[in-house]
C-alpha positions as CSV (number, residue, x, y, z in Angstrom):
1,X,53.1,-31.3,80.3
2,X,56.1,-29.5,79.4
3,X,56.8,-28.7,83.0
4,X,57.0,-32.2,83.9
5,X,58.9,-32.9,80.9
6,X,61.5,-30.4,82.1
7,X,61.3,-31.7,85.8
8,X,62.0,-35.4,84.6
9,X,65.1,-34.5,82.1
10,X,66.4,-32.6,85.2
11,X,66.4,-35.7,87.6
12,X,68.0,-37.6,84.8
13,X,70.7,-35.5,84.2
14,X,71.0,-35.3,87.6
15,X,71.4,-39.1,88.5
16,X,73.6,-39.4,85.4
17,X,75.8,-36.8,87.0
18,X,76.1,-38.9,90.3
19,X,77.1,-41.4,89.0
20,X,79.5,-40.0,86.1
21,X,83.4,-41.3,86.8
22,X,86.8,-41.5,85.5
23,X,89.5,-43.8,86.5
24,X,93.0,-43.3,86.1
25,X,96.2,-45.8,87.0
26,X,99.4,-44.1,86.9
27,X,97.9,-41.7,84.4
28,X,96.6,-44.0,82.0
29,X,93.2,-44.2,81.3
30,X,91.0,-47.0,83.0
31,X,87.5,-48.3,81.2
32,X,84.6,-47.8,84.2
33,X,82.0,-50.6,83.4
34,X,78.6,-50.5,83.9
35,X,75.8,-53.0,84.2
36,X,75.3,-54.3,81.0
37,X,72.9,-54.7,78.5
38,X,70.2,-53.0,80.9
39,X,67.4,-50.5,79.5
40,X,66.7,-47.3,81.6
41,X,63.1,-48.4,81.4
42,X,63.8,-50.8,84.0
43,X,64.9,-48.6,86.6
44,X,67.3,-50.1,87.9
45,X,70.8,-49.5,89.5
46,X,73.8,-49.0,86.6
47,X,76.6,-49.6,89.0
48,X,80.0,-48.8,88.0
49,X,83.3,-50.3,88.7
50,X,86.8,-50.8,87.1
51,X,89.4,-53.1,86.8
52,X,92.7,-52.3,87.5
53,X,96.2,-54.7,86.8
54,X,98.5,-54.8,89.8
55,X,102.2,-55.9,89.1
56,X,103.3,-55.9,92.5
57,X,104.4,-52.2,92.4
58,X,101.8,-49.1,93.8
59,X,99.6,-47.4,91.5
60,X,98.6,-43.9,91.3
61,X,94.9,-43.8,90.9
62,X,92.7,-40.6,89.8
63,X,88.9,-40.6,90.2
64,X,87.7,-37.4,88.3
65,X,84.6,-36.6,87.7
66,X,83.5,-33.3,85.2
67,X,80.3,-32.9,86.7
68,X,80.2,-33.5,90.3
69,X,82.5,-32.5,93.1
70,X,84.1,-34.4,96.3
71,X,83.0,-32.5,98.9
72,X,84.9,-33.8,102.2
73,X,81.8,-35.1,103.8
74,X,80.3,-37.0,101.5
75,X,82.9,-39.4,100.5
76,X,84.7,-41.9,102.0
77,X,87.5,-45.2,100.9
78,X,87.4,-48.6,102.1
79,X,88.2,-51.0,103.3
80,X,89.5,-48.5,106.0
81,X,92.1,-51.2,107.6
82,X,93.8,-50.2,103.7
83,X,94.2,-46.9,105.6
84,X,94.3,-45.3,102.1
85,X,95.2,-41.7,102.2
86,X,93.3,-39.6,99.6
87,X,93.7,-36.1,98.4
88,X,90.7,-34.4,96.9
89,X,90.8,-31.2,94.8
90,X,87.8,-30.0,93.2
91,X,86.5,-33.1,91.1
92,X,89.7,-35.0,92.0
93,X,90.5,-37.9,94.6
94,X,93.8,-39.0,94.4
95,X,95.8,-42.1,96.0
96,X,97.6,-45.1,96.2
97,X,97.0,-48.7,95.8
98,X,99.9,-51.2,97.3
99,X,98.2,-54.3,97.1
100,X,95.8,-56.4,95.1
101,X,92.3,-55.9,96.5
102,X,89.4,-54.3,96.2
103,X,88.6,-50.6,97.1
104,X,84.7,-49.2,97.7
105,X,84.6,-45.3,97.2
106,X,81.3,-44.9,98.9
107,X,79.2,-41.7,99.3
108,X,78.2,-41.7,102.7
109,X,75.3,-39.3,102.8
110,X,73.1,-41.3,99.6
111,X,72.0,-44.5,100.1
112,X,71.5,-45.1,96.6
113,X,73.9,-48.4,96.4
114,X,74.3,-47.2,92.5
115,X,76.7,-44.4,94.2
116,X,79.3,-46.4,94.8
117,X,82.2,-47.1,92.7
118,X,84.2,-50.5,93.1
119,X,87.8,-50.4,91.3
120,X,88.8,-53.9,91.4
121,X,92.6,-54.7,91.8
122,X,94.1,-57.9,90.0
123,X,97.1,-60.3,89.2
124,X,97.7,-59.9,85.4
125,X,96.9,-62.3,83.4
126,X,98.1,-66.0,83.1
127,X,96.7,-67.5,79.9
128,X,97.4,-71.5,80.1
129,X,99.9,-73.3,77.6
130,X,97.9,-75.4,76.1
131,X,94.6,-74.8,74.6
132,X,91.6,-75.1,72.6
133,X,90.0,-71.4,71.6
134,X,86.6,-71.9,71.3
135,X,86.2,-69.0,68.1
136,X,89.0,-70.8,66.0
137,X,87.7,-74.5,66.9
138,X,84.3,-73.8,66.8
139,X,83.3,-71.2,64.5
140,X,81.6,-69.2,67.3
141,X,80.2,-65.9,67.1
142,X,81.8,-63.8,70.0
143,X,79.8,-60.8,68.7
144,X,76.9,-61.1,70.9
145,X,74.9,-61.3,67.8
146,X,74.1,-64.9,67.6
147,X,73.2,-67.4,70.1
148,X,75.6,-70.0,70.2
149,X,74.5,-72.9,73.0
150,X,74.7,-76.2,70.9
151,X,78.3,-74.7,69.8
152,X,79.4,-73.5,73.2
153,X,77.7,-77.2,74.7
154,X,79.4,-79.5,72.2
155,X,83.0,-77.7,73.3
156,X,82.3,-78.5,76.6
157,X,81.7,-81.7,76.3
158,X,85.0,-82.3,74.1
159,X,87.0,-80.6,76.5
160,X,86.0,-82.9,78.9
161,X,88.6,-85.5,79.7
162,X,91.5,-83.4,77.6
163,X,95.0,-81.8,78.7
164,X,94.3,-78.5,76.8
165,X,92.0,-75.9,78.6
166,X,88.7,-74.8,76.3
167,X,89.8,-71.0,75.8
168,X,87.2,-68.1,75.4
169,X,89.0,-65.1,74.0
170,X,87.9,-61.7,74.6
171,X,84.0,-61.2,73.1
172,X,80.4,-61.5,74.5
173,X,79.2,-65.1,73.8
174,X,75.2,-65.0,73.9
175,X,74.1,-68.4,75.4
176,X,70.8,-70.4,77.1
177,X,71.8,-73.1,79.3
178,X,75.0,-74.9,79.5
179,X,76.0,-77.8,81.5
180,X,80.0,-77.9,82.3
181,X,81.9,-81.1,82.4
182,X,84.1,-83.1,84.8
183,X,88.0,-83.7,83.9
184,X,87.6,-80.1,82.3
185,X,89.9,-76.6,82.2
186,X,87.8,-73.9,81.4
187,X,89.4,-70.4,80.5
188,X,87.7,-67.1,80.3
189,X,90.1,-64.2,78.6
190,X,89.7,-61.0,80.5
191,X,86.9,-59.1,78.7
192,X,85.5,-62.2,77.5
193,X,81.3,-62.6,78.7
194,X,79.1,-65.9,78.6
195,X,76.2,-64.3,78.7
196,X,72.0,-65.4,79.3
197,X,69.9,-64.8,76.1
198,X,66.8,-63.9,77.4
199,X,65.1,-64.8,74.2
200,X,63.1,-68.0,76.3
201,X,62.8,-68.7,79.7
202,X,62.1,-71.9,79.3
203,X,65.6,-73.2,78.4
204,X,66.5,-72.7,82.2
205,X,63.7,-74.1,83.9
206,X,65.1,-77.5,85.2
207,X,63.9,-80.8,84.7
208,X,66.4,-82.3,87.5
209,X,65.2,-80.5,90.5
210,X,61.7,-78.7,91.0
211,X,62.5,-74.9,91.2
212,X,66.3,-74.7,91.1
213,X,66.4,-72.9,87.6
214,X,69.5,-72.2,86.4
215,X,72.0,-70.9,84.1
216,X,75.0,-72.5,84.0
217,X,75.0,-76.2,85.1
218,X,77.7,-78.1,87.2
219,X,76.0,-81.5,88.2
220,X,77.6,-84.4,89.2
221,X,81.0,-83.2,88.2
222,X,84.6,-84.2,89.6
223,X,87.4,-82.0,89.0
224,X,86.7,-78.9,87.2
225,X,88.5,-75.7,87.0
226,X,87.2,-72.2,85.8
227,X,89.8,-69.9,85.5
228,X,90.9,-66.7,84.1
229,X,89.7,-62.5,84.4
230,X,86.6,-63.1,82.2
231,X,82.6,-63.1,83.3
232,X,79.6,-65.3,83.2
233,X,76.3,-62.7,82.8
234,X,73.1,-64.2,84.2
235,X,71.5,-60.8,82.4
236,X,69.1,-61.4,85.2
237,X,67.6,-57.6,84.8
238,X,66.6,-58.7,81.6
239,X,65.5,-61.9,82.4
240,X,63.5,-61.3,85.2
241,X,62.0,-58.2,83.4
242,X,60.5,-61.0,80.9
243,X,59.8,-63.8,83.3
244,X,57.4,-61.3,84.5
245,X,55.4,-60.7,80.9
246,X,55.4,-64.9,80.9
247,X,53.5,-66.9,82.8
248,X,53.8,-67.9,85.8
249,X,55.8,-66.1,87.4
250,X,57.2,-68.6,89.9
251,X,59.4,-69.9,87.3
252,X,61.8,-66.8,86.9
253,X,64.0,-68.0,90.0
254,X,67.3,-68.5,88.0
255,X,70.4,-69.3,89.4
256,X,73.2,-67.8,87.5
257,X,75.7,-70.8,88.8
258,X,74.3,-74.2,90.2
259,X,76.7,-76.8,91.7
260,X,74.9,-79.8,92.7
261,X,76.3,-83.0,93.9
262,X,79.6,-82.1,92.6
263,X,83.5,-82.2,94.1
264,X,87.2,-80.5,93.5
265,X,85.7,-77.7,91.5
266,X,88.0,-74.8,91.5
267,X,86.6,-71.6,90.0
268,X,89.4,-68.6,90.1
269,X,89.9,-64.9,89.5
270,X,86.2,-64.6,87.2
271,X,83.5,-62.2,87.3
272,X,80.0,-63.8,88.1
273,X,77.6,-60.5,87.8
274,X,73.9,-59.6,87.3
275,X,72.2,-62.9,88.6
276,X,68.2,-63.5,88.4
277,X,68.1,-65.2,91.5
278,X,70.5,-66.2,93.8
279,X,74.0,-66.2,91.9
280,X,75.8,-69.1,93.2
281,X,74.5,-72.0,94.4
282,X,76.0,-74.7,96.0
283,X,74.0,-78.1,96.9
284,X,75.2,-81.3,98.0
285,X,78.6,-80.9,96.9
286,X,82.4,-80.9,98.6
287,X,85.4,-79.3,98.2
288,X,84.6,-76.2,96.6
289,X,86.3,-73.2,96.4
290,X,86.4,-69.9,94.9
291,X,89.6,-67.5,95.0
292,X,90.0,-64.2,93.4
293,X,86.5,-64.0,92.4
294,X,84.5,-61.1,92.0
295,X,80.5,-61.4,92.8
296,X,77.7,-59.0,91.7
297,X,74.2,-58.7,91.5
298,X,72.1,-56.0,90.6
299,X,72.0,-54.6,94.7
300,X,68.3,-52.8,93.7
301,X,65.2,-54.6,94.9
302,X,62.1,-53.7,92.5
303,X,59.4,-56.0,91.0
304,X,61.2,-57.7,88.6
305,X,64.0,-58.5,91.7
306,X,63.6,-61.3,94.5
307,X,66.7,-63.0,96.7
308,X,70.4,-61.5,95.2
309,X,71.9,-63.5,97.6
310,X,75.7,-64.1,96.7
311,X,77.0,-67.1,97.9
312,X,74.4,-69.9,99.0
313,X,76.8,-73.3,100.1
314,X,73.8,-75.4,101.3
315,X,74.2,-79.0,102.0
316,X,77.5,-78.8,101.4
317,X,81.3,-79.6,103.0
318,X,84.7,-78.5,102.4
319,X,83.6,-74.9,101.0
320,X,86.3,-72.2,100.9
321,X,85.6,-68.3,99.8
322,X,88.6,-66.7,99.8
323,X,90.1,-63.2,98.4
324,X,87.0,-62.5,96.8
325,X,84.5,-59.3,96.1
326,X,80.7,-59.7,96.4
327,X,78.3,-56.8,95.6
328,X,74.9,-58.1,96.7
329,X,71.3,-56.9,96.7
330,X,71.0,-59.8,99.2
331,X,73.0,-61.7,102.0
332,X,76.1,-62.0,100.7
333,X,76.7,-65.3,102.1
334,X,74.2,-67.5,103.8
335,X,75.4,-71.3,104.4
336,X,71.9,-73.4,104.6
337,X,70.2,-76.8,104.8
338,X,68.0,-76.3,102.2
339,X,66.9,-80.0,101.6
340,X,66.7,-79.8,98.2
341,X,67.0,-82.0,96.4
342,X,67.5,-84.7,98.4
343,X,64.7,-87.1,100.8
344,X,64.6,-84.6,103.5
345,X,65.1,-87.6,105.7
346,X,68.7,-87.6,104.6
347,X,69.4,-83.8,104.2
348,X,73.4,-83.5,104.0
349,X,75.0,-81.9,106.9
350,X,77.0,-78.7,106.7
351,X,80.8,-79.2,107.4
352,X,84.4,-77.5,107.1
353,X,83.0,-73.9,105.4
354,X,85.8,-71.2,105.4
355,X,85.0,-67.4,103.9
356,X,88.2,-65.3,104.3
357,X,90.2,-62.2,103.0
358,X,87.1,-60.8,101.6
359,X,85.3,-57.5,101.1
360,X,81.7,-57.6,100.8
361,X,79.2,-54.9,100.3
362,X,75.2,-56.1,100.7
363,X,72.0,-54.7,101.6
364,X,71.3,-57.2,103.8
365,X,73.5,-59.9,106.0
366,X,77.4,-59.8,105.2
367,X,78.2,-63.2,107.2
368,X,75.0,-65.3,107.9
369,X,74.1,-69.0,108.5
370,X,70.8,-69.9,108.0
371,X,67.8,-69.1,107.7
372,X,66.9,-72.9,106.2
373,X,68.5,-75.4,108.8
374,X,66.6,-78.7,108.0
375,X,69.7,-81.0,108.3
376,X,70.9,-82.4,112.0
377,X,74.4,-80.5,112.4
378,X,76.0,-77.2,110.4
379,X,79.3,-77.1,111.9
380,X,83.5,-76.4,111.9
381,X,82.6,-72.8,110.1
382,X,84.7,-70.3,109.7
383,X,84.3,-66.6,109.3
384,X,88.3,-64.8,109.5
385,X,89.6,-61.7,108.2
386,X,86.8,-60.3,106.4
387,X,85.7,-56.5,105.5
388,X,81.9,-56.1,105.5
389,X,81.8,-52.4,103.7
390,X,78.0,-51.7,104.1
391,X,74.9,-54.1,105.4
392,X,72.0,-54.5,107.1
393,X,73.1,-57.0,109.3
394,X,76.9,-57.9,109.7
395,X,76.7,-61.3,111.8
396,X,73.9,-63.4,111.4
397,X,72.9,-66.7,112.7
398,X,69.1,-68.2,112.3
399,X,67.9,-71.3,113.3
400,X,64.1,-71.7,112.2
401,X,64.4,-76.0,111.5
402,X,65.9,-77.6,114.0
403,X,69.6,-78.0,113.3
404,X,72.6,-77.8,115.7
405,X,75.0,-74.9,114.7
406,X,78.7,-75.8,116.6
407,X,81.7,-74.0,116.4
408,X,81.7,-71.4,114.3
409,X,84.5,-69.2,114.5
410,X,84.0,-65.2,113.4
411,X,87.4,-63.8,113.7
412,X,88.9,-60.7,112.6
413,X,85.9,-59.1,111.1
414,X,85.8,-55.4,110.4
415,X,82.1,-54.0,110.0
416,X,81.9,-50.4,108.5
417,X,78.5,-48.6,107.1
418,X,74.8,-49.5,108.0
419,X,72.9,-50.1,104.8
420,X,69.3,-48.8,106.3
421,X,67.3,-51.9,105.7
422,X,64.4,-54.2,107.9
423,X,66.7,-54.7,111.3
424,X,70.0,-52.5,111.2
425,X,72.1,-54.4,113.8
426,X,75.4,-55.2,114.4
427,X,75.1,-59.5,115.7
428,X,71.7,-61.2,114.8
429,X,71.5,-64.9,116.6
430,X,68.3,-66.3,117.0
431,X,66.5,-69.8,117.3
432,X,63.2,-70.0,116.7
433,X,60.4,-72.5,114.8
434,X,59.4,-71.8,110.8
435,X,56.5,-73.6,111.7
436,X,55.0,-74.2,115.1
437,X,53.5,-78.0,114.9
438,X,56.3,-79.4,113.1
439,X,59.4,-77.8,113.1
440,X,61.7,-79.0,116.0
441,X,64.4,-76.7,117.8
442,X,67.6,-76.3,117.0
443,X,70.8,-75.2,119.1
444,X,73.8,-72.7,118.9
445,X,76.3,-73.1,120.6
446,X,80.4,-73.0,121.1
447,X,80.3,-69.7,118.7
448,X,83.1,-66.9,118.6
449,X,83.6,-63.6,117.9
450,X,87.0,-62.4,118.1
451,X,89.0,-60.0,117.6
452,X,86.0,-58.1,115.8
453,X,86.0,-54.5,115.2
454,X,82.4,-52.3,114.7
455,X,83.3,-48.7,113.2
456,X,80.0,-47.8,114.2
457,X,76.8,-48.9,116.4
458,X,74.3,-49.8,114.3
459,X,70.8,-48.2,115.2
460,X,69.6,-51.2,116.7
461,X,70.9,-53.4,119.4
462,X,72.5,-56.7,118.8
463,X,70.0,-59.3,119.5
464,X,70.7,-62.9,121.2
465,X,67.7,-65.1,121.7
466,X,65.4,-68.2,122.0
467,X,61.9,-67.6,120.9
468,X,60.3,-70.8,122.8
469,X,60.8,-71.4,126.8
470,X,61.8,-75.1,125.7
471,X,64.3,-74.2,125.3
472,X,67.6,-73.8,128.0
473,X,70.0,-71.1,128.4
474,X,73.1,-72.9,127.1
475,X,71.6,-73.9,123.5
476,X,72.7,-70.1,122.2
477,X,75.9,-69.8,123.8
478,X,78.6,-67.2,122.5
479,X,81.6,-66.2,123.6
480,X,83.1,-62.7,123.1
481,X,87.0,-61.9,122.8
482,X,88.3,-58.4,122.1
483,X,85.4,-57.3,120.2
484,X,85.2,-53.1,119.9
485,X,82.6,-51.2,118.9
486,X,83.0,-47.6,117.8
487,X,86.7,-48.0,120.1
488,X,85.0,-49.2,123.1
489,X,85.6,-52.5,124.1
490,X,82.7,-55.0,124.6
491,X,83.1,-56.4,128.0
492,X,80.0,-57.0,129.6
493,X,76.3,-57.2,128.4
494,X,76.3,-53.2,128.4
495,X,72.7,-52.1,127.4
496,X,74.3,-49.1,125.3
497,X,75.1,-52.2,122.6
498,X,72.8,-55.6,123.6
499,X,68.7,-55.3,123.5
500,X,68.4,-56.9,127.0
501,X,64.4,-57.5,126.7
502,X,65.3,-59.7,124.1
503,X,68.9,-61.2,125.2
504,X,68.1,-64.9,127.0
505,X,71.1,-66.2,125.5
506,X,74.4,-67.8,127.3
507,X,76.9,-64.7,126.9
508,X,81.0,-65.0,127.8
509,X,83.0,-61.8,127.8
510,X,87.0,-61.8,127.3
């Protein structure tokens, strides 16, 4: 017994010492979070990263660590196109930051997505003229002690329709489910956290759609803005953890952020984190866009975790992404036709979706439409200028209902680490049925890639393909512009890069 005992305190220290930092910007001190609010007992990831003010001058920045060293082969800095030069010595890495942005110090030979550290670079902060602060107002409890919806719910709703923004100073602010507002300014303080009590599930199961829990609510909303350097904490570790001591189980798929039939919502510069389901959700809705926003979910599958997918616009037009960050244990973003929701006679079509200037890190799929396409057309989509750090798949397209994907532009797109999952390839198109007797077949066509650069081949081979003979050459047609992989310029369908057994697909080289 004691043996054991000593062999488990070793692994422990061991794990804690992998995963021990300090951060430093221009010799001051940085805080390194942590996931929150997590116990061990869950063994889960307790991924670190920290947020650092840029003022339009660069920053010296220190990772130290006392018990671990940087070895040169088991480190490396991204995005590389930051072509940040780093000096090591001993426990030391040491470099500059010129830009806001977001840098991935990843460990190259561990898998482990909990060794990585993400130091988050930022505008200062802007806190608006006019306001309402919540605590003053309100009486609330920013301790994290008490829960505090009906408080928290009856502020949003006078907001709603004001010229003063409702203000959340700095504090955790222990919530169920809250519904936000049209005509409505919301302001989260930097270091200030809404965050899921996970005292009852049953305050997120929904009564408006069958199985689109949630925690926070934007329904039928016109012209909202969420703003500011603060988080919203779907505690989804925890929540999950209990969905699973609860019956049944099929409930705990929470959404930590559902828009639904919703448009002009502007969320800016916030943290959305630790998800129990998908963490944003966006159905039915237009003209939506996210800037400066920084997206993570717990990236470690285990029993109490199912689909971390990032961002989810489904249904949905006008959808911009934009100088972001998303950490995902899923696709990071996957633009479906869902049909929830809605008679799935009249399923939305997807329209005018842009993701851009973003670094993404994911288990799984970095860019990806599909896999639900149950509406008639997903088209005008846009993919340009994007860093996909780690994944399983970097490009993904996947048309199981029927659907017509059309001009989708991926542009620009640097692809750097395999994350060892299910497939391990570079480009995944396919069209293929969900269900043989009743599905239909969908098309895709007029698609680019462009100007794309592969640090690496991926183990597997990129795949392009039609599953059914039905089907003709030209409905999965691609063209290819200036796209290198590991320096070597894509030109034809070379066999060293494209699984020609399974390749039946229209291919252009340029």
């Amino acid at each position: 017994m004691r043996f054991f005992l000593s062999i488990f305190i070793y692994l422990l220290v061991f794990q804690l010492k992998a995963q021990t930092y300090n951060v430093f910007a221009d010799g001051n001190p940085v805080k390194v979070h942590q996931q929150n609010d997590v116990p061990l007992d869950q063994g889960l990831s307790n991924y670190k990263f920290a947020r650092i003010t840029f003022r339009g001058k660069p920053i010296e920045i220190r990772v130290a660590s006392t018990d671990f060293y940087f070895n040169a082969s088991e480190w490396s800095i991204s995005p590389k196109r930051y072509k940040i030069k780093a000096d090591k010595s001993g426990n030391q890495l040491n470099f500059k930051m010129d830009r806001l942005g977001y840098v991935v110090i990843r460990f190259s030979q561990d898998q482990d997505f909990t060794k990585r550290l993400v130091l988050l670079f930022e505008t200062p902060e802007v806190v608006p003229d006019k306001i309402v602060n919540i605590v003053d107002e309100y009486g609330i409890d920013n301790s994290g002690q008490t829960n505090e919806t009906s408080k928290i719910q009856m502020a949003l709703n006078n907001i709603s329709g004001s010229d003063k923004s409702l203000y959340f100073p700095p504090g955790k602010y222990k919530t169920n489910k809250l519904e936000f507002r049209s005509n409505s300014h919301i302001h989260l303080a930097k270091n200030a956290r809404i965050i899921a009590d996970d005292n009852s599930l049953a305050s997120y199961y929904s009564k408006d759609i069958p199985n689109i829990n949630h925690f926070i609510l934007i329904k039928d909303v016109k012209n909202l803005r969420i703003s500011g350097l603060g988080s919203i904490d779907g505690n989804g570790t925890q929540i999950n953890a209990l969905s699973h001591r609860e019956k049944p189980i099929k409930n705990r798929a929470i959404r930590l952020l559902f828009i639904y039939r919703s448009t002009n919502v502007q969320i800016e510069g916030i943290i959305l984190k630790d998800a129990a389901r998908w963490n944003t959700h966006i159905l039915n809705s237009k003209h939506i866009s996210f800037r400066y926003c920084k997206l993570m979910n717990n990236p470690i599958e285990n029993k109490h975790l199912g689909s971390l997918d990032g961002w989810d616009p489904d249904s949905s037009s006008d959808v911009l992404i934009e100088n972001s960050f998303g950490w995902a244990g899923d696709d990071t973003v996957a633009i479906k036709c869902t049909g929830y929701g809605e008679n799935q006679q009249q399923i939305p079509n997807v329209e005018r979706i842009t993701v851009r200037n973003n670094v993404f890190l994911t288990k799984k799929s970095g860019l990806k439409i599909g896999t639900e396409t149950y509406c008639e057309r997903m088209q005008n989509i846009i993919f340009e200028n994007n860093d996909i750090i780690e994944s399983d798949r970097v490009m993904g397209i996947n048309v199981r209902d029927g659907a017509l994907v059309n001009n989708v532009l991926f542009k620009n797109i640097h692809a750097e680490h395999c994350h060892p999952d299910r497939k391990q390839t570079g480009i995944n198109f396919y069209i293929t049925k969900r269900n043989r007797n009743t599905s239909s077949l969908g098309r895709i066509q007029n698609i680019t890639i462009e100007d794309c650069i592969f640090k690496v081949a991926f183990p597997n081979k990129w795949a392009f393909f039609r599953h059914y003979s039905k089907t003709q050459k030209n409905d999965l047609s691609v063209h290819l512009k200036n796209v290198f992989v590991g320096g070597k310029k894509i030109n034809t369908m070379d066999s060293e890069f494209f699984d020609l057994q399974k390749n039946n697909a229209e291919l252009t080289f340029d």
